[in-house]
MDTraj code that builds the backbone (N, CA, C; nanometers):
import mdtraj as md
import numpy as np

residues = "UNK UNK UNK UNK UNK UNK UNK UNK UNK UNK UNK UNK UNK UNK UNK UNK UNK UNK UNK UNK UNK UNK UNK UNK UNK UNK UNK UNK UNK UNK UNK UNK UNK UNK UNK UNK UNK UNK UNK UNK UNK UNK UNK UNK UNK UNK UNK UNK UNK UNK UNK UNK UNK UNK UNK UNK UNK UNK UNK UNK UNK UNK UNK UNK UNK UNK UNK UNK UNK UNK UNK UNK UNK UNK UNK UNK UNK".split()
xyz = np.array([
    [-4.2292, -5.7587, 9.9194],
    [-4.3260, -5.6538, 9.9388],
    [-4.4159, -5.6346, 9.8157],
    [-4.3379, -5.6382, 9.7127],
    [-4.4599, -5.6533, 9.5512],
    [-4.4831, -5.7516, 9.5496],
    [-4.6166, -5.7304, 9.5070],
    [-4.6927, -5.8627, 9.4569],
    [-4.6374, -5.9052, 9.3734],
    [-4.6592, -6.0121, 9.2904],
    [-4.5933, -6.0664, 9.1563],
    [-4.7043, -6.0079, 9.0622],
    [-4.6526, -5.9372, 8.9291],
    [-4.7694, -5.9077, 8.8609],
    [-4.7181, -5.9913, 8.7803],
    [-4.8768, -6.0694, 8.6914],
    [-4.9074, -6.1988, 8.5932],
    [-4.9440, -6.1325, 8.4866],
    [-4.9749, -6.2203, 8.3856],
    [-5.0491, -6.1757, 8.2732],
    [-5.1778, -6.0781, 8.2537],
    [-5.2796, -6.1383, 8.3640],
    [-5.3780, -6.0627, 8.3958],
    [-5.3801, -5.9176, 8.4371],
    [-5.2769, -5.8898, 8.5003],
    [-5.2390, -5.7322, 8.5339],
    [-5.2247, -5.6985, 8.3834],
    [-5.1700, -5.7349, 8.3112],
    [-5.1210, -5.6342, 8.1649],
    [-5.2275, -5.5961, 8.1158],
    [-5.3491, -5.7324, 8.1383],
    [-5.5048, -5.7027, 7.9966],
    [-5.5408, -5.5606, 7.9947],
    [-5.5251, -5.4818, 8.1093],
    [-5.6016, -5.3388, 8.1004],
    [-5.5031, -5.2795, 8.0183],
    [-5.3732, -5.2845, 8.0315],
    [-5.2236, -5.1963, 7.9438],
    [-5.2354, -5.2278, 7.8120],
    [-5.2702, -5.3898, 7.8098],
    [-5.2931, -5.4349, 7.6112],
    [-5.4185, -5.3957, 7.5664],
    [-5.5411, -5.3328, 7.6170],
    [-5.6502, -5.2847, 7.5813],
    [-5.5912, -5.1095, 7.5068],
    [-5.5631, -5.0320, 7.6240],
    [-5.5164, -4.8995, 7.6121],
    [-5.4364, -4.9122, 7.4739],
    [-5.3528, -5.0093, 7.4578],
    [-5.2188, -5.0133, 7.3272],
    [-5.2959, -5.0102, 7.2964],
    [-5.4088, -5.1220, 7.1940],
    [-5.4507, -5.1703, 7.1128],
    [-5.5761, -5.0472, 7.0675],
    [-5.6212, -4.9701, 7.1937],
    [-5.6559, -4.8867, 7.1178],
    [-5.6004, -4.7401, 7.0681],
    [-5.5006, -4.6934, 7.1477],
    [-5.4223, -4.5964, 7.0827],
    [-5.3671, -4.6420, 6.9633],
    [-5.3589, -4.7465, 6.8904],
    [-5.2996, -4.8394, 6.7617],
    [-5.4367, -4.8549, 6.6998],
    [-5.5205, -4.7975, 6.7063],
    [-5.6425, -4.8038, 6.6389],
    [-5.6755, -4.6583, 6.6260],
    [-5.6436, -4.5644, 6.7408],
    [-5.6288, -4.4726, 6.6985],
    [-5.5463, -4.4021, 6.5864],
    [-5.4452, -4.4577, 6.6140],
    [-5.3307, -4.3706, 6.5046],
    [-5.3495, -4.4220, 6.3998],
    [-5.4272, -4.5414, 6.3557],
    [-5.4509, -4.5534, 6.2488],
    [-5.5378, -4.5015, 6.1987],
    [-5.6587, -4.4930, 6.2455],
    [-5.7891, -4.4285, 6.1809],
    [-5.6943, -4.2696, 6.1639],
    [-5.6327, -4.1844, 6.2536],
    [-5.5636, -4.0472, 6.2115],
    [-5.4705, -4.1230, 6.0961],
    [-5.3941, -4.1888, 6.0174],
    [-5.3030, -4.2059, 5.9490],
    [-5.4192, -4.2357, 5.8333],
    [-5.5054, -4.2647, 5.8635],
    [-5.6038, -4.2942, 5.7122],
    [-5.6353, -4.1586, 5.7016],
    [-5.7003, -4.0933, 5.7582],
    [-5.7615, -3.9580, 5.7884],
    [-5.6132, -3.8847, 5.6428],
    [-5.5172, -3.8577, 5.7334],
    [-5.3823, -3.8010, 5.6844],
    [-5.3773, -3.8351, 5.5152],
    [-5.3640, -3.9744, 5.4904],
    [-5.3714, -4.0191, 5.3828],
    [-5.4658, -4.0108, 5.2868],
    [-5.6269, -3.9716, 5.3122],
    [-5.7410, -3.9183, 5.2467],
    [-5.6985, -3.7957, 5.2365],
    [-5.6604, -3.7343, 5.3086],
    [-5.6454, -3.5434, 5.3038],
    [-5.5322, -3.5384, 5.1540],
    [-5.4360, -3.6083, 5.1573],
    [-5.3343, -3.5647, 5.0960],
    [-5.3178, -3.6288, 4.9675],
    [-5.4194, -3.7625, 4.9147],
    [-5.4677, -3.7757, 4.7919],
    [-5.6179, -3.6959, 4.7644],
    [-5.6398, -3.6744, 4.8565],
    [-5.7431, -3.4964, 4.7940],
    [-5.6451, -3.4027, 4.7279],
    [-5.5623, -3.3961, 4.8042],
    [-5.4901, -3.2653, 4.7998],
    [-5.4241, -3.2718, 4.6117],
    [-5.3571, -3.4099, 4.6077],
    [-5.2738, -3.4294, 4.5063],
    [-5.4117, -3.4595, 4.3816],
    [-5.5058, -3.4704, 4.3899],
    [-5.6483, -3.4191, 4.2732],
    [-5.6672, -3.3191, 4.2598],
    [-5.6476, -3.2324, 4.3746],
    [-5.6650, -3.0811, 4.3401],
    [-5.5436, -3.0171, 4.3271],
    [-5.4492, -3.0657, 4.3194],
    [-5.3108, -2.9927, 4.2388],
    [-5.3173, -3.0526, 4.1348],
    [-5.3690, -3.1891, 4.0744],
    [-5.3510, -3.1916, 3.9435],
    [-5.5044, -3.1017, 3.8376],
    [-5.5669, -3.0700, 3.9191],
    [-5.6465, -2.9584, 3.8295],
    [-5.6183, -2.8144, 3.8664],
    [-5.5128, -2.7320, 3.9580],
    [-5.5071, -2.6482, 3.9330],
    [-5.4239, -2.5817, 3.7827],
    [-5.3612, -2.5950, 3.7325],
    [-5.3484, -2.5940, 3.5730],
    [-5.4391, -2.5103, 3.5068],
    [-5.5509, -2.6216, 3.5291],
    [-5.6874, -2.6210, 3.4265],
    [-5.7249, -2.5023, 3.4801],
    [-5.7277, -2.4879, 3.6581],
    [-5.8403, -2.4045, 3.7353],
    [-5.7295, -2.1890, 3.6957],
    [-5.6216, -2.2682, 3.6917],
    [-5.5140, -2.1019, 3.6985],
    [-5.5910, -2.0986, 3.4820],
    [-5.5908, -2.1661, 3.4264],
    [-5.6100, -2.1155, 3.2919],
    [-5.7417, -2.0586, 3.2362],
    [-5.8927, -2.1160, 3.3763],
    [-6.0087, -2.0442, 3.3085],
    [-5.9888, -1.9598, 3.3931],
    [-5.8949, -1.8930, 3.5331],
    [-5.9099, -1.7602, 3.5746],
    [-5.8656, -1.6396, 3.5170],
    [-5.7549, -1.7295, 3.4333],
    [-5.6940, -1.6244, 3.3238],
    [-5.8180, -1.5987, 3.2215],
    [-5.8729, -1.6968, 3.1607],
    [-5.9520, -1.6281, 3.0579],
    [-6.0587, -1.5204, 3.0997],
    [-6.1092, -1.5337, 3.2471],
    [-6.1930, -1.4637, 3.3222],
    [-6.1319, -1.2975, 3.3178],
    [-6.0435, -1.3331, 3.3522],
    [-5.9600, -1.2090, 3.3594],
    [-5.9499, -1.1507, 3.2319],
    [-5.8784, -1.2050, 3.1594],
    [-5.8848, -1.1582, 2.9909],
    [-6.0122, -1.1149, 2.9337],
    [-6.0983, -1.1640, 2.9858],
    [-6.2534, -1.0653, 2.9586],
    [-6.2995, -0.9975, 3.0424],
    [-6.2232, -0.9590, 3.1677],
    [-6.2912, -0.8520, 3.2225],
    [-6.1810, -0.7237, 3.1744],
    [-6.0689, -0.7570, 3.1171],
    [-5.9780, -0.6568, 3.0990],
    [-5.9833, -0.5858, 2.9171],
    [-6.0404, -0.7002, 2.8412],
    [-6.0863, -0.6533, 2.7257],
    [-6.2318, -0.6100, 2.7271],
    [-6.2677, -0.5630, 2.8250],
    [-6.4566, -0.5039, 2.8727],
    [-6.5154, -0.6215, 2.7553],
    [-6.5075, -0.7399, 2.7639],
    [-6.6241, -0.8497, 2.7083],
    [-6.7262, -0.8333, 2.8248],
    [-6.7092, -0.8231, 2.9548],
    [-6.8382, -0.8439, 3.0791],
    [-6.9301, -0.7257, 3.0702],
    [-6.8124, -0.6072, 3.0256],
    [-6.8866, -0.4728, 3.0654],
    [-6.9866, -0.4615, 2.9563],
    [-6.9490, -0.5220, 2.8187],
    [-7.0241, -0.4801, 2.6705],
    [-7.1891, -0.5922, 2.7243],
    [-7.1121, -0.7150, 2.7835],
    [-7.2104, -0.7983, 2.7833],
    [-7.3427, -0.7416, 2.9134],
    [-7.2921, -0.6927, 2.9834],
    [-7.3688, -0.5812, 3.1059],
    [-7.4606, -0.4796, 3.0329],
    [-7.4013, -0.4219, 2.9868],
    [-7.4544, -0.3191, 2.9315],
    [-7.5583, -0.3363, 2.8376],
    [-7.5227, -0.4660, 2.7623],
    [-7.5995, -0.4805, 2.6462],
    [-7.7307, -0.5735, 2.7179],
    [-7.7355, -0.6304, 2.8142],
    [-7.8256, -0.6768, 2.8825],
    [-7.9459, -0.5531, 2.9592],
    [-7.8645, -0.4404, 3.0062],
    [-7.9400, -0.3549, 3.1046],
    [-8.0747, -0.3072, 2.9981],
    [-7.9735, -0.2835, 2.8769],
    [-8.0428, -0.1944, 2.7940],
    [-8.1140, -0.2628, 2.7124],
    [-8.1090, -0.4361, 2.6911],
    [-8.2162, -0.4977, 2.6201],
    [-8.3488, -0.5357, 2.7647],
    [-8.3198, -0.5196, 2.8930],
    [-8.4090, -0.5171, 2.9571],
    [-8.4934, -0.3988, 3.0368],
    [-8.4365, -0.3352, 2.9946],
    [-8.4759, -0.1601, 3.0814],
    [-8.5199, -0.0810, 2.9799],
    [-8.4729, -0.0840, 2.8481],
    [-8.4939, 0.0117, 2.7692],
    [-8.5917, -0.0502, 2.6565],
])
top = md.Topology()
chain = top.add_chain()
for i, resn in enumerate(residues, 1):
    res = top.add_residue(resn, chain, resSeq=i)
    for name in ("N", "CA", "C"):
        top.add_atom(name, md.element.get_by_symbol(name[0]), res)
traj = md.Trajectory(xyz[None], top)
């Protein structure tokens, strides 16, 4: 009652593989770009946590506010 299926029956099944296997690769490169981004930007957070501290350290010793102020009043006054 079945036909005999040949080689020729598969070509449409080895197309579909071959491109879901082209798919998962282009996503596995994708994956692999994301996560040597990722590991560049963990090796500069360090740098990035130490100028927020200094940011901070001059807004808490009023260096921004003296520098504000001293601007308003060399341009307004």
């Amino acid at each position: 009652m079945l036909d005999e299926i040949d080689k020729n029956d598969l070509n449409e099944f080895v197309n579909l593989f071959e491109n879901k296997l082209t798919t998962l690769k282009d996503k596995a490169q994708l994956m692999l770009d994301k996560v040597q981004n990722f590991e560049s930007h963990n090796d500069k957070l360090p740098e990035i946590l130490e100028k927020f501290r200094g940011i901070t350290r001059h807004f808490e010793d009023g260096h921004y506010k003296k520098m504000i102020v001293g601007e308003l009043q060399k341009n307004h006054l």
